[in-house]
C-alpha positions as CSV (number, residue, x, y, z in Angstrom):
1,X,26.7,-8.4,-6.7
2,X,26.9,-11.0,-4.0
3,X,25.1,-8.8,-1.8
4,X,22.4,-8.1,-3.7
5,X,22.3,-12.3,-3.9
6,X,22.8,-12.1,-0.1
7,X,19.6,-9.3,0.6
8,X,17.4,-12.0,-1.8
9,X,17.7,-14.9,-0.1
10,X,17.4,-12.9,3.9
11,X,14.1,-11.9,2.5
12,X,13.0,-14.9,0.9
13,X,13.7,-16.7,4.1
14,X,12.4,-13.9,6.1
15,X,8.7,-14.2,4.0
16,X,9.4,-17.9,4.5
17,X,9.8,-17.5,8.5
18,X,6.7,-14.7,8.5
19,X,4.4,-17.7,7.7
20,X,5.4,-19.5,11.4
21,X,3.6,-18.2,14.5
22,X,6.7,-19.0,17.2
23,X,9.1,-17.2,14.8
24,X,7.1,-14.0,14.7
25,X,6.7,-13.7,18.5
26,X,10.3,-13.9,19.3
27,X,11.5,-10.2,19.0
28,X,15.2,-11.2,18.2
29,X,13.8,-13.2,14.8
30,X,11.4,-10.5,14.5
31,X,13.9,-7.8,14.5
32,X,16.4,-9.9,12.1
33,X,13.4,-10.3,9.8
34,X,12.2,-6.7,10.0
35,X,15.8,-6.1,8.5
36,X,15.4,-8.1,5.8
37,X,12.5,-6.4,4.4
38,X,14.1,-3.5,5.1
39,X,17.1,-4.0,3.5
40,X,15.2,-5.6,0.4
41,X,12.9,-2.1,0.3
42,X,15.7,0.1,0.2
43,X,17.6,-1.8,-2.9
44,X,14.4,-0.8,-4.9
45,X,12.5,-3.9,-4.8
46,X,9.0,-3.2,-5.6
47,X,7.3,-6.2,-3.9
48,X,9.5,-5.4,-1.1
49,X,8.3,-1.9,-0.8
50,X,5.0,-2.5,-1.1
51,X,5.1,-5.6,1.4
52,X,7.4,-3.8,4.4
53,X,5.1,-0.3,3.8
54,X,2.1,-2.8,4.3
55,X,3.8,-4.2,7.3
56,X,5.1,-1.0,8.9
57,X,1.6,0.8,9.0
58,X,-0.1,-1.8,10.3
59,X,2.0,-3.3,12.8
60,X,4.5,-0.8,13.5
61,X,5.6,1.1,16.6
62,X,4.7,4.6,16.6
63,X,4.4,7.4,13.7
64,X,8.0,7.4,12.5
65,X,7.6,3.4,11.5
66,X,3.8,4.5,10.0
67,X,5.4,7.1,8.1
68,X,7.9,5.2,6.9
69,X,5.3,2.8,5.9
70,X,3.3,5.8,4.0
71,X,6.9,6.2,2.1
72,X,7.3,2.9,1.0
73,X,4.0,2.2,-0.1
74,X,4.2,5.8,-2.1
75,X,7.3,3.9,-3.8
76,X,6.0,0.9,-4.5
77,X,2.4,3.1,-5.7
78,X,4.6,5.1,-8.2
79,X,6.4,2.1,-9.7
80,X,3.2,0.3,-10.3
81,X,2.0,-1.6,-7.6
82,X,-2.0,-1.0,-7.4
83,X,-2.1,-2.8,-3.3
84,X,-0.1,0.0,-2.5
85,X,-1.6,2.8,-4.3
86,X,-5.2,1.5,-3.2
87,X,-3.6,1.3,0.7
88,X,-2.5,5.1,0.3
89,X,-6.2,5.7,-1.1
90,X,-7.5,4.6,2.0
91,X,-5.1,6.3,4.4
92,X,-6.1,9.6,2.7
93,X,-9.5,9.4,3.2
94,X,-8.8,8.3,6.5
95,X,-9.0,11.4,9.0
96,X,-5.8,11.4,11.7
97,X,-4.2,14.3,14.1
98,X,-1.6,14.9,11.3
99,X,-3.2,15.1,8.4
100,X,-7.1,16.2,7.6
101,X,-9.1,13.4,5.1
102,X,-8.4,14.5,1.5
103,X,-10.5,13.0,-1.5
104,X,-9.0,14.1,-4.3
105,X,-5.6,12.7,-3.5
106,X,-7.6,9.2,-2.5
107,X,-8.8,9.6,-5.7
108,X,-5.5,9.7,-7.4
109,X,-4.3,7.0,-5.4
110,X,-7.1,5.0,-6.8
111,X,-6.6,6.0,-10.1
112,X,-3.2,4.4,-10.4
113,X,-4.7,1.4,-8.6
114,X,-7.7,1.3,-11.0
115,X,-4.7,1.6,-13.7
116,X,-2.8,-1.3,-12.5
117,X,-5.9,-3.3,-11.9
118,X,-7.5,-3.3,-8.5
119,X,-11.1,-3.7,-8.5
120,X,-11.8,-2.4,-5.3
121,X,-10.3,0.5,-6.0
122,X,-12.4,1.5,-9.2
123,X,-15.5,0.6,-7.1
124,X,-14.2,2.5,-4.3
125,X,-13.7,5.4,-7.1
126,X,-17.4,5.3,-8.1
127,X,-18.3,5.7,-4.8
128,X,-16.5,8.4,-4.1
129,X,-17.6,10.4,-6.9
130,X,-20.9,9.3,-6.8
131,X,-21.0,11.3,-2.9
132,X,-18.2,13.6,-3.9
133,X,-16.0,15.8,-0.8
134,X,-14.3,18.3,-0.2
135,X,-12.2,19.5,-3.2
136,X,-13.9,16.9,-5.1
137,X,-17.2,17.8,-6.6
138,X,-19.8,14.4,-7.4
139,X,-19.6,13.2,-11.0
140,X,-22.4,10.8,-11.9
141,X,-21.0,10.2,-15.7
142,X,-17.5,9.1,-13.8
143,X,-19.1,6.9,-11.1
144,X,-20.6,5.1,-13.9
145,X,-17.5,4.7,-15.8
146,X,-15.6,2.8,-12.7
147,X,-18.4,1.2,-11.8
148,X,-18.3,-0.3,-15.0
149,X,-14.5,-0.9,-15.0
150,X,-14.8,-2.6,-11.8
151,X,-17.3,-5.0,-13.1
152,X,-15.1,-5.8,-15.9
153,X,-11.9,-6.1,-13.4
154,X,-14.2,-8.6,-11.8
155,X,-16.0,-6.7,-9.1
């Protein structure tokens, strides 16, 4: 129990410490902080998952942090978090050496981001099925319908 107590308040004053320029260029702090998120993400924490997967695929060192990152924001996606889930939309349709683009799983990324209430996601969802892809055929009457929901999520 005192751990857990112990891994909360590291990464609150790890968040706390991200906010200061000096602290983030000093790669002792940085490491120390990096470890705190870290720990936090592997106790479950779903904020934490979603925030260290966030941080790991865009500012960490080479593929084994970015697939890490992938993981964690996959976490944080299936336990509700909609940044996440629209984040691993995006890294679908994004073409790299590993993995070909693939819009229908962006598609059901956004789907649980449109679910938990992302706007840009349900627009990004009409577009995509307005121009359809590969293994996802163009469907006007959808493109519609999240067009719609993103005007009412405030798009």
């Amino acid at each position: 129990m005192v751990w857990k107590i112990r891994a909360r308040i590291g990464y609150w004053c790890a968040r706390r410490l991200l906010a200061w320029r000096w602290a983030v260029a000093q790669p002792r702090l940085w490491r120390w902080m990096e470890g705190q998120f870290s720990r936090m993400a592997n106790l479950g924490d779903r904020p934490a998952q979603s925030f260290y997967g966030h941080v790991l695929l865009f500012r960490g060192q080479g593929l084994g942090s970015r697939q890490e990152g992938m993981r964690l924001l996959g976490l944080a996606a299936q336990a509700g978090d909609g940044k996440a889930a629209y984040q691993l939309g995006c890294q679908c349709l994004a073409a790299r050496l590993e993995q070909p683009a693939d819009p229908a799983q962006a598609a059901q990324w956004w789907r649980m981001a449109v679910d938990a209430g992302h706007p840009l996601a349900a627009s990004r969802l009409a577009q995509l099925y307005e121009q359809g892809g590969e293994g996802l055929p163009g469907d006007p009457l959808l493109a519609q319908r999240y067009r719609a929901q993103a005007a009412r999520l405030g798009f």
